[in-house]
C-alpha positions as CSV (number, residue, x, y, z in Angstrom):
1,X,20.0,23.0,-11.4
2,X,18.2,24.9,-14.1
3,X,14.3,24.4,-14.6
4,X,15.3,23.2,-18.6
5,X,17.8,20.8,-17.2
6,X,15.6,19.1,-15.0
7,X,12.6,19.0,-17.2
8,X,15.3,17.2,-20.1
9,X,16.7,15.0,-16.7
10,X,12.5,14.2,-16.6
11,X,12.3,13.1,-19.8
12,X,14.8,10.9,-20.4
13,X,13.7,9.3,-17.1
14,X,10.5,8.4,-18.6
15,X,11.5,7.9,-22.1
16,X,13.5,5.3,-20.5
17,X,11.0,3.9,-17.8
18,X,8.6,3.0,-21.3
19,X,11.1,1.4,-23.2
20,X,12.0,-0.5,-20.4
21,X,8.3,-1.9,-19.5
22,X,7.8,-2.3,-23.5
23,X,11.1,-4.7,-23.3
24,X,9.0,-6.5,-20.4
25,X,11.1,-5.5,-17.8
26,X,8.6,-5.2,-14.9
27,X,7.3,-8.6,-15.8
28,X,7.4,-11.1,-13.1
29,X,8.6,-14.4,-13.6
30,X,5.6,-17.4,-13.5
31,X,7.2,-20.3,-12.1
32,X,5.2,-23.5,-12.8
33,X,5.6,-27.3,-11.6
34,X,5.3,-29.8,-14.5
35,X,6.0,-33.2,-14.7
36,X,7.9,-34.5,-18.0
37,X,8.9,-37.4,-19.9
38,X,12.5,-38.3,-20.3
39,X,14.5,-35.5,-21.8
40,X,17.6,-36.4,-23.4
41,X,20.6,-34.3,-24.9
42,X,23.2,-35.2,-27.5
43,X,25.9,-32.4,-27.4
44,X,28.9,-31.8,-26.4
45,X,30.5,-30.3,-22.7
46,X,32.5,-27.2,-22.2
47,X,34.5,-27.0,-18.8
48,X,36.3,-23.3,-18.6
49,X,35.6,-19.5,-18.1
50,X,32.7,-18.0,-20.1
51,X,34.3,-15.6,-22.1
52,X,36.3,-18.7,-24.2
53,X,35.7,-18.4,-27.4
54,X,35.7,-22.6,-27.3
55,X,32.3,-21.8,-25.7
56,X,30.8,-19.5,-28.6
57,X,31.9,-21.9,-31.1
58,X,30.1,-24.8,-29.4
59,X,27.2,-22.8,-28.8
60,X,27.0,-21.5,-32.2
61,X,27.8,-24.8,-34.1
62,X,25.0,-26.5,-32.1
63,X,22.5,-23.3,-33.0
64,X,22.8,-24.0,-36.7
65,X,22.7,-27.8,-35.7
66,X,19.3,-27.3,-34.0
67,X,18.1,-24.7,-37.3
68,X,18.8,-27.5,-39.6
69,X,17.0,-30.1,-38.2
70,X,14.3,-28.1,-37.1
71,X,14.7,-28.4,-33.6
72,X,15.3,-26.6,-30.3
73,X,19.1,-26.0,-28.5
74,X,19.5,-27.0,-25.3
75,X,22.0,-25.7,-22.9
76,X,22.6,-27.1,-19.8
77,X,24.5,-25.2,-16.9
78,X,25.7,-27.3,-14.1
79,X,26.1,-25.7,-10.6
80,X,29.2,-24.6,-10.0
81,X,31.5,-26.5,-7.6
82,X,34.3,-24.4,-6.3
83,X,34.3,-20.2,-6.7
84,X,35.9,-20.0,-10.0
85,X,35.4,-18.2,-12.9
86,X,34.7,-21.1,-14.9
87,X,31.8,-22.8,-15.8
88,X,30.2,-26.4,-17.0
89,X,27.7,-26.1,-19.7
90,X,26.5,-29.4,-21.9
91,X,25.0,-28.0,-25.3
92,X,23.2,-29.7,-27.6
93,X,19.9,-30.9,-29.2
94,X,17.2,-33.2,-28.5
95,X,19.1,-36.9,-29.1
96,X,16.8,-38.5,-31.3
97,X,17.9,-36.0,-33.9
98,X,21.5,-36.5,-34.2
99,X,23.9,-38.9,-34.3
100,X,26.3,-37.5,-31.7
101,X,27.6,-39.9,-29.2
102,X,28.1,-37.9,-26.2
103,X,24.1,-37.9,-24.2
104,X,23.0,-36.6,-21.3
105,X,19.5,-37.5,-20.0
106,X,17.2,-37.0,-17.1
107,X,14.5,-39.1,-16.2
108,X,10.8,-38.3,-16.6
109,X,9.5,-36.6,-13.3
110,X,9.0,-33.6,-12.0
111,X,10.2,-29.8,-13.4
112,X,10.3,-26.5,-12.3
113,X,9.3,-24.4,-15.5
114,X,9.9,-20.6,-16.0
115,X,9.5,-18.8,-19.5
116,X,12.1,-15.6,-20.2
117,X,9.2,-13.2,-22.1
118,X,11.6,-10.6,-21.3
119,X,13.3,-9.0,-24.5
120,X,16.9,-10.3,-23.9
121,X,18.4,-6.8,-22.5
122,X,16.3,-6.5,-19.3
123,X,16.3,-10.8,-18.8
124,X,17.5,-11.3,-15.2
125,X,20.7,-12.7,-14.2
126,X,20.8,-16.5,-14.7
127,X,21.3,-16.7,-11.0
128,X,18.2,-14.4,-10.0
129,X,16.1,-16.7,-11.7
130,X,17.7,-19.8,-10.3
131,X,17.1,-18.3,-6.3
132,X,13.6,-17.2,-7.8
133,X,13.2,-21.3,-8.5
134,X,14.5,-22.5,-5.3
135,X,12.5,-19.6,-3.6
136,X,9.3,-21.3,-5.4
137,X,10.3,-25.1,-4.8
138,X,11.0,-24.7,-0.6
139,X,7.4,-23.0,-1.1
140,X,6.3,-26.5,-2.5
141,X,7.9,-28.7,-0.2
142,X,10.7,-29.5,-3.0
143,X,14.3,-29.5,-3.9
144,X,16.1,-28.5,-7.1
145,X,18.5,-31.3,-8.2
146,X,20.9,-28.2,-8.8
147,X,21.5,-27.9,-12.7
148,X,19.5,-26.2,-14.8
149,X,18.2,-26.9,-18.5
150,X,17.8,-24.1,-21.2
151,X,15.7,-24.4,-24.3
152,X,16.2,-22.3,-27.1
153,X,12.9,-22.8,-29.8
154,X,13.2,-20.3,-33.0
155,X,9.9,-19.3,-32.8
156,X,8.8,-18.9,-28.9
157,X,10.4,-17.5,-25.8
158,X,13.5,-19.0,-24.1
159,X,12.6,-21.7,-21.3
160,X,14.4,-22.9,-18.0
161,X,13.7,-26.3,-16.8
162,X,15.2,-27.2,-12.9
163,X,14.9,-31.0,-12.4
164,X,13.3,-31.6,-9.0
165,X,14.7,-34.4,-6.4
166,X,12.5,-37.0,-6.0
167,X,12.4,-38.7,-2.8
C-alpha cells in the first residue's frame, strides 16, 4: 500500500475514532438501584414483528400524546417468550394524564435505573443493556422481574427502568 494511502486510511480512522467519543460512544453505562413509587401506564399493546408499521403508528401517536400534555412516553418491552421475530411492547403515558382505559402498573419498590447519554447512533443494543442490568443485579443479590420500562422526557436523556423481584 502506498505511504499516501495509508496516511488517508490514518485519518479517516481518527476522524472517526472523535466523532465517535464526541457521540459518547466510549461512555459506560451507570447502573443505579432506586426505589420508586407506583408507576402506572395508560397506552395501548402491540403484539407483532418490529418492523410493522402498526408499531410506528402507536409509537408516534402516543409521542404527540405525551408532547401535548406535557409529559414523558413510556415504552414498555416485555421479554420475549418463544424465538420469534415478534415483539410485545405497551406504549403509553403516565395514567393520570389521559383518559385511556387500557393501564398497566407496577408497584412501588425497587428499580434498576440506567440513563442512555449516548447520542442515539452509538446507543447499545436494547439487549446489551438489559445483560449489563442483570450483570449488575446478580452483583446485588437481586433479580430482574424480566420487562423493561423506557422513558422518553423531551428535554433529558432517555431512561430504562428494570423492575426488581421482591422476595
Amino acid at each position: 500500500m502506498k505511504r499516501g494511502n495509508i496516511l488517508i486510511a490514518a485519518g479517516i480512522l481518527i476522524i472517526s475514532l472523535i466523532v465517535y467519543f464526541w457521540l459518547g460512544g466510549f461512555s459506560s453505562l451507570e447502573y443505579e438501584i432506586e426505589s420508586l413509587p407506583e408507576i402506572s401506564v395508560s397506552g395501548e399493546e402491540f403484539t407483532g414483528r418490529p418492523t410493522q408499521k402498526e408499531l410506528e403508528d402507536l409509537f408516534y401517536a402516543y409521542r404527540d400524546l405525551a408532547r401535548q400534555a406535557d409529559t414523558c412516553l413510556i415504552v414498555v418491552n416485555y421479554p420475549k417468550t418463544e424465538e420469534t421475530a415478534s415483539i410485545r411492547q405497551f406504549i403509553g403515558i403516565p395514567s393520570s394524564k389521559t383518559d385511556t382505559a387500557t393501564m398497566r402498573s407496577w408497584p412501588a419498590g425497587k428499580f434498576i435505573r440506567v440513563v442512555l447519554e449516548q447520542n442515539l447512533i452509538v446507543t447499545p443494543k436494547p439487549e446489551n443493556v438489559q445483560e449489563q442490568a442483570e450483570e449488575f443485579a446478580r452483583t446485588q443479590g437481586l433479580e430482574l422481574k424480566g420487562e423493561s420500562i423506557e422513558i422518553y422526557r423531551s428535554d433529558a436523556d432517555p431512561e430504562v427502568l428494570y423492575p426488581v423481584k421482591e422476595d
